[in-house]
C-alpha positions in Angstrom: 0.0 0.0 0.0 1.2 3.4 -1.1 1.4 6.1 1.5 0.5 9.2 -0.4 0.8 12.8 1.2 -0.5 15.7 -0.7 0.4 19.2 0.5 -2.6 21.3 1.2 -2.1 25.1 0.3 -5.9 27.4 1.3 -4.3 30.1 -0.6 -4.8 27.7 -4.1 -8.3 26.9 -3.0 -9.0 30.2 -2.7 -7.9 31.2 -5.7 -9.3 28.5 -7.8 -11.1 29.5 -10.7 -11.2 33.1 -9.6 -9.6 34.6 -13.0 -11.6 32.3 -14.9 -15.2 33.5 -13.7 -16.8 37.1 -14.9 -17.5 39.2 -11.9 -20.1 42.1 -12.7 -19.1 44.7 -9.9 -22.2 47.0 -11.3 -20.2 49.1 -13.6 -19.5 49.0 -17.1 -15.9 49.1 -18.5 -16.9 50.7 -21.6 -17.2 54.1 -21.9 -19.9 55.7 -24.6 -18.4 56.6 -27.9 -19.9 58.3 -30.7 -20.1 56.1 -32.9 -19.8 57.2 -36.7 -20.2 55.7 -40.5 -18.1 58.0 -42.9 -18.6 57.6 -47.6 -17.0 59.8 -49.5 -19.1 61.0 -52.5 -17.3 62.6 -55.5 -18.1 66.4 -54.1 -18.7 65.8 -50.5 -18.2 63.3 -47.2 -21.1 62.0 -45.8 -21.2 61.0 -41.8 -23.5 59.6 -40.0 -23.2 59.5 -36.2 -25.3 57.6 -33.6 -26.6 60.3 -30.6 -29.3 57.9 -28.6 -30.8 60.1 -26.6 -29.2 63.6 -27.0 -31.4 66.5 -27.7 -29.9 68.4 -31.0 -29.4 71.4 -28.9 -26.5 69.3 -26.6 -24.7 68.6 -30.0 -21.6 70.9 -31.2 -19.6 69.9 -34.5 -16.5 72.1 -35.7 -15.0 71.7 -38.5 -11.3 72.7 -39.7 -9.7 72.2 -42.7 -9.9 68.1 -42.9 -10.3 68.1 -39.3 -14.2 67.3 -37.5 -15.1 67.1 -34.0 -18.3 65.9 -32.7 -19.3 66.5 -29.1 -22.4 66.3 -27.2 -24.1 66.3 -23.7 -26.7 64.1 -21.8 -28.2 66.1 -19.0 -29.6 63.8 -16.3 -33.5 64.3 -15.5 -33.8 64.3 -11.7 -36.8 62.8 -11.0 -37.1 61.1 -8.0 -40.5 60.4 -6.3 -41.6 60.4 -2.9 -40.3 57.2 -1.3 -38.6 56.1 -4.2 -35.3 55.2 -4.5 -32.9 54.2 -7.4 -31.3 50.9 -7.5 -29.3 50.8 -10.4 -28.9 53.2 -13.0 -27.2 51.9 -16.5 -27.8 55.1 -18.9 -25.1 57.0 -19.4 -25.1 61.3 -18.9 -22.3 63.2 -19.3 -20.5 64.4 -22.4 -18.5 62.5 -25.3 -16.6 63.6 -28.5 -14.6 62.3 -31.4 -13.0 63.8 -33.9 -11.6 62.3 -37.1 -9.8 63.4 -39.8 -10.8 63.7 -43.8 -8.7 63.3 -46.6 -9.6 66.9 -47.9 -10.2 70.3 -46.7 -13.4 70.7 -46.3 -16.0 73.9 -47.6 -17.6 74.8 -44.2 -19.3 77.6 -45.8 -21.4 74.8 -47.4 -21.5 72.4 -44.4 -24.9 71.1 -43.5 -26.1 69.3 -40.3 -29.0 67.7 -39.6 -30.4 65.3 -36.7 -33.2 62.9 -37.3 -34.0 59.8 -34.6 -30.8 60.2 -33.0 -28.7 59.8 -36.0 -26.9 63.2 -37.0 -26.0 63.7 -40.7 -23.2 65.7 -41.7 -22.5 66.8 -45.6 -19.6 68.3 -45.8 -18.6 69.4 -49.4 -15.0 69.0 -50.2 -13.1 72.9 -50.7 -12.0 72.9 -54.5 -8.5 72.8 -54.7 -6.8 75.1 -56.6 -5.2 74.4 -59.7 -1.6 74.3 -59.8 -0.3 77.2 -62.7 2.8 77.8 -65.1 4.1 81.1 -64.1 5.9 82.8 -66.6 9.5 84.0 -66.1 10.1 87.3 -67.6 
């Protein structure tokens, strides 16, 4: 008969399995982005950015040269009624931006904006570029 003796360590129990299991702590890792689809046309870029939420008001876009920025703001509604309290709150209120740059200036002159169902649509028409001339040496 073999004796057998295995060494008992309560740190490895407790530790078993403990990176291997998800733990939810309540709070998401992810913060909110705005999230963007951008097609260039022959004249113009097209975006298309996702605002759930956001009242067009919030929503601030500058544009120069290539470069766009989008921000926005979620304003929290406080309304808490009499003997209510909240247990968990998963919508997100606070700001976000992203910006992005285009492969051509852009004409912000002729720049449009418009937000429909929380989807904001930017056409931005590309700036002509100017022609390269032959200068004449006299």
């Amino acid at each position: 008969m073999a004796n057998l003796l295995t060494r008992y360590d309560p740190f490895d129990e407790f530790f078993r399995g403990f990176f291997v299991r998800p733990v939810d702590v309540g709070m998401s890792a992810e913060t909110p982005t705005i999230k963007v689809d951008i097609k260039e046309q022959d004249k113009a870029f097209v975006v298309h950015a996702e605002m759930p939420g956001v009242k067009k008001e919030d929503i601030h876009v500058n544009v120069d040269g290539g470069m766009v920025s989008i921000s926005a703001e979620r304003k929290e509604e406080k309304e808490v009624k009499e003997g209510e309290r909240v247990l968990r709150s998963e919508r997100y209120f606070g700001k976000v931006s992203r910006s992005f740059q285009l492969g051509a200036e852009v004409d912000e002159g002729k720049a449009a904006a418009k937000f429909t169902d929380g989807v904001l649509e930017l056409t931005l028409p590309k700036k002509a570029t100017a022609q390269a001339r032959r200068l004449t040496i006299e």
